[in-house]
N, C-alpha and C positions, 0 to 999 in steps of 0.2 A: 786549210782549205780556203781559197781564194772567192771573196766574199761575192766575185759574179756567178761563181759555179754555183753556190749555194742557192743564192737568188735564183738561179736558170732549172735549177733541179724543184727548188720549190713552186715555182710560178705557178704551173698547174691545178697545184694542189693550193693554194690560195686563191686563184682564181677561178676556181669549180668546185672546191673540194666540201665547201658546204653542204652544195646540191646533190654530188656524188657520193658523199657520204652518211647522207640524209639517213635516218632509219639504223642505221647502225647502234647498238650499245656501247661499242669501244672504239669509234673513228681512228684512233690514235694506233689500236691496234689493227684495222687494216692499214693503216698506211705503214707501220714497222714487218708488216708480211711482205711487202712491196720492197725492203730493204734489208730484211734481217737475212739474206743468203751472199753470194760473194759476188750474184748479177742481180741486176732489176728482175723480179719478178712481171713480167708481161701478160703472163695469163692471166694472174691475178688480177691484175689493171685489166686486163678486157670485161675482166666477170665483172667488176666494179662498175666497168663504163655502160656496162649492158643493160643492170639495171636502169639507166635513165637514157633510153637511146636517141632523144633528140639532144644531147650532151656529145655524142662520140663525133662526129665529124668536125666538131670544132674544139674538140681537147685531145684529142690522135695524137696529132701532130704532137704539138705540146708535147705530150706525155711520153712517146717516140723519143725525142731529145733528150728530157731529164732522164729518161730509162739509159741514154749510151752517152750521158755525161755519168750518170752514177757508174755505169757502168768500167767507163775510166780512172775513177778515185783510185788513188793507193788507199791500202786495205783501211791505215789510220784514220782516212781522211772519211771513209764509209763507219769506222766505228765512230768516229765525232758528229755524223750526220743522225745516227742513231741515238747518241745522247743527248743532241740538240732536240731530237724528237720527244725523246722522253722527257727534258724538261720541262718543255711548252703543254707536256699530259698532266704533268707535276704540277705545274704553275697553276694551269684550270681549272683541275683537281683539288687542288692547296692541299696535297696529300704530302707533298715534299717529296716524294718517293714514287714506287710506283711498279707493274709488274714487265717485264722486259720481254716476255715472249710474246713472238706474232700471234695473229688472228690464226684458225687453223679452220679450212672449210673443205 
């Protein structure tokens, strides 16, 4: 995976995902809901974004794009995006490990 796509796919979510993911018990797993299917998840992103709605007209867009960059990956390139997630849940965690399924709401 070419290290701009990654960057372009993540921006959003480091640049809001704080806020947006405020409140949650497993951040990590809404954002693997968002990715564990073979498209972006979009309604999920809307439910997420809804919670904070002076947040959605200025992370839309954003989120728009990473949704139909992901949505481009070859399939390998979505399963590396997926265990780049999981490690960074790992890492903060210091579990080393970690549980792989999406959030389910």
């Amino acid at each position: 995976m070419a290290p701009v796509t990654l960057n372009a796919i993540a921006a959003p979510l480091r640049a809001y995902g704080a806020v947006v993911l405020e409140g949650y018990a497993e951040p990590h797993a809404e954002v693997m809901a968002l990715v564990w299917g073979p498209r972006f998840d979009r309604e999920h992103a809307l439910r997420l974004l809804e919670r904070r709605p002076g947040y959605v007209p200025q992370v839309l867009h954003d989120v728009q794009k990473a949704a139909d960059l992901f949505d481009r990956l070859a399939d390998a390139e979505r399963d590396r995006l997926r265990s780049l997630i999981q490690r960074h849940r790992s890492l903060l965690r210091g579990d080393g490990g970690g549980d792989n399924r999406p959030a389910t709401h």
